[in-house]
C-alpha positions in Angstrom: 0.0 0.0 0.0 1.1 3.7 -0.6 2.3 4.6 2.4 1.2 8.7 2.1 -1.5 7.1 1.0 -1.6 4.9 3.9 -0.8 8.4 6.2 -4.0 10.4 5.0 -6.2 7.8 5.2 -5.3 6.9 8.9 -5.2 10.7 10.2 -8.3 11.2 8.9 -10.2 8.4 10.7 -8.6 10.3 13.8 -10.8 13.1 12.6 -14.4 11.9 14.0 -12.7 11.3 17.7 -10.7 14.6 17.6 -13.8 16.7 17.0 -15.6 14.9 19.6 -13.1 15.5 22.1 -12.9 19.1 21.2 -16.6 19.7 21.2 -16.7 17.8 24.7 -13.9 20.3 26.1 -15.9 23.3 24.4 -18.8 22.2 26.0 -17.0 22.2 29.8 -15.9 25.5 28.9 -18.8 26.8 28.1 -21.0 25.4 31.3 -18.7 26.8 33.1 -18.2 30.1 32.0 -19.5 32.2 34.5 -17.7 30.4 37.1 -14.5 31.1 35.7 -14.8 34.7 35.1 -16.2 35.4 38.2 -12.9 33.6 39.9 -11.0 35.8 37.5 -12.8 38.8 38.6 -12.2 38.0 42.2 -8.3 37.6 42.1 -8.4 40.9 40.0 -6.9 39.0 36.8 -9.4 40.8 34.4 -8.7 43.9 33.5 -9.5 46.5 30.6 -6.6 46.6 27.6 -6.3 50.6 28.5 -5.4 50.0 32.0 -2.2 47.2 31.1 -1.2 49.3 28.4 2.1 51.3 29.4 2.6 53.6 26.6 0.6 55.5 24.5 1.1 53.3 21.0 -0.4 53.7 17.4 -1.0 50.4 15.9 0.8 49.4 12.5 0.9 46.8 10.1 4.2 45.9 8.1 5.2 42.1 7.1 7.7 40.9 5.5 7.9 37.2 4.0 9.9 35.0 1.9 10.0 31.5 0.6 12.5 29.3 -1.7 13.0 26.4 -3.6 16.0 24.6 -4.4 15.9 21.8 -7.1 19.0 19.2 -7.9 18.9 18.0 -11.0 21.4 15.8 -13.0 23.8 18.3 -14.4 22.3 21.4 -13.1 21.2 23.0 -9.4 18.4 25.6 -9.7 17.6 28.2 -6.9 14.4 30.3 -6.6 13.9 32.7 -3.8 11.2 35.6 -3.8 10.4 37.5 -1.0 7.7 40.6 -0.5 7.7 43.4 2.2 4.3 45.7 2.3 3.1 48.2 4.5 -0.1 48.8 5.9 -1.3 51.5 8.2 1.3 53.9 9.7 0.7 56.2 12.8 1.0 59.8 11.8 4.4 60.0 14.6 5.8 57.0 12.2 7.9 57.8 9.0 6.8 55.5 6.2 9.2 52.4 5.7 8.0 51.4 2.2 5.9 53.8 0.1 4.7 50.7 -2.1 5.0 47.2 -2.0 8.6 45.8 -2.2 9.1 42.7 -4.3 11.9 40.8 -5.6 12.7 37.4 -6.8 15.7 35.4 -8.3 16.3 32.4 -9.7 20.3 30.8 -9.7 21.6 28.1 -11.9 24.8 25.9 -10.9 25.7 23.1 -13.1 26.9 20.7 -10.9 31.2 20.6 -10.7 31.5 17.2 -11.4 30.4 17.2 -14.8 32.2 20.9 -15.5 34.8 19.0 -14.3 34.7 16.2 -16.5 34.1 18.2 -19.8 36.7 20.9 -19.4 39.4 17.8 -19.2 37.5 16.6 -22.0 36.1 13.3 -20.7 
């Protein structure tokens, strides 16, 4: 038998006792609710974001990500990389890292030494 075959097919009959434990869990949670927040409340563990927040702060929103690929073929090793920094909102106290979207990507080629080797001596 396929063995990723084999892999899916035996993770997924997990799935029907995995939900049912979660729901079950959910469930306790949710009987209990009150209960919980009101122990909460009484060892003064809730609290309202303003009063745990120390500085005055503007929110933002940059990311940055990336991925690659390498391949080895034969003769010849490829390399693809691409990668993509943006910026989202910016606080009027914040200078502006990226205007517009930054993108770049590159792909190398090595042939492999052996075989440059090889043909340079002329084998």
């Amino acid at each position: 038998m396929n063995c990723r075959k084999h892999l899916a097919e035996e993770m997924l009959n997990q799935c029907d006792e995995l939900g049912e434990t979660l729901s079950k869990s959910f469930r306790e949670l949710f009987e209990r609710k009150s209960e919980i927040v009101e122990k909460m409340a009484n060892q003064n563990l809730l609290k309202k974001d303003s009063e745990i927040s120390f500085a005055p702060t503007h929110p933002t929103i940059r990311g940055v990500d990336g991925s690659y690929a390498i391949e080895k073929l034969h003769s010849t090793d490829m390399a693809a990389m691409a990668g993509v920094a943006v910026e989202g909102l910016t606080p009027p106290t914040d200078k502006i890292s990226w205007p517009k979207p930054r993108v770049t990507s590159q792909i190398f080629i090595q042939y492999a030494t052996a075989i440059r080797q090889q043909l340079s001596q002329g084998r």
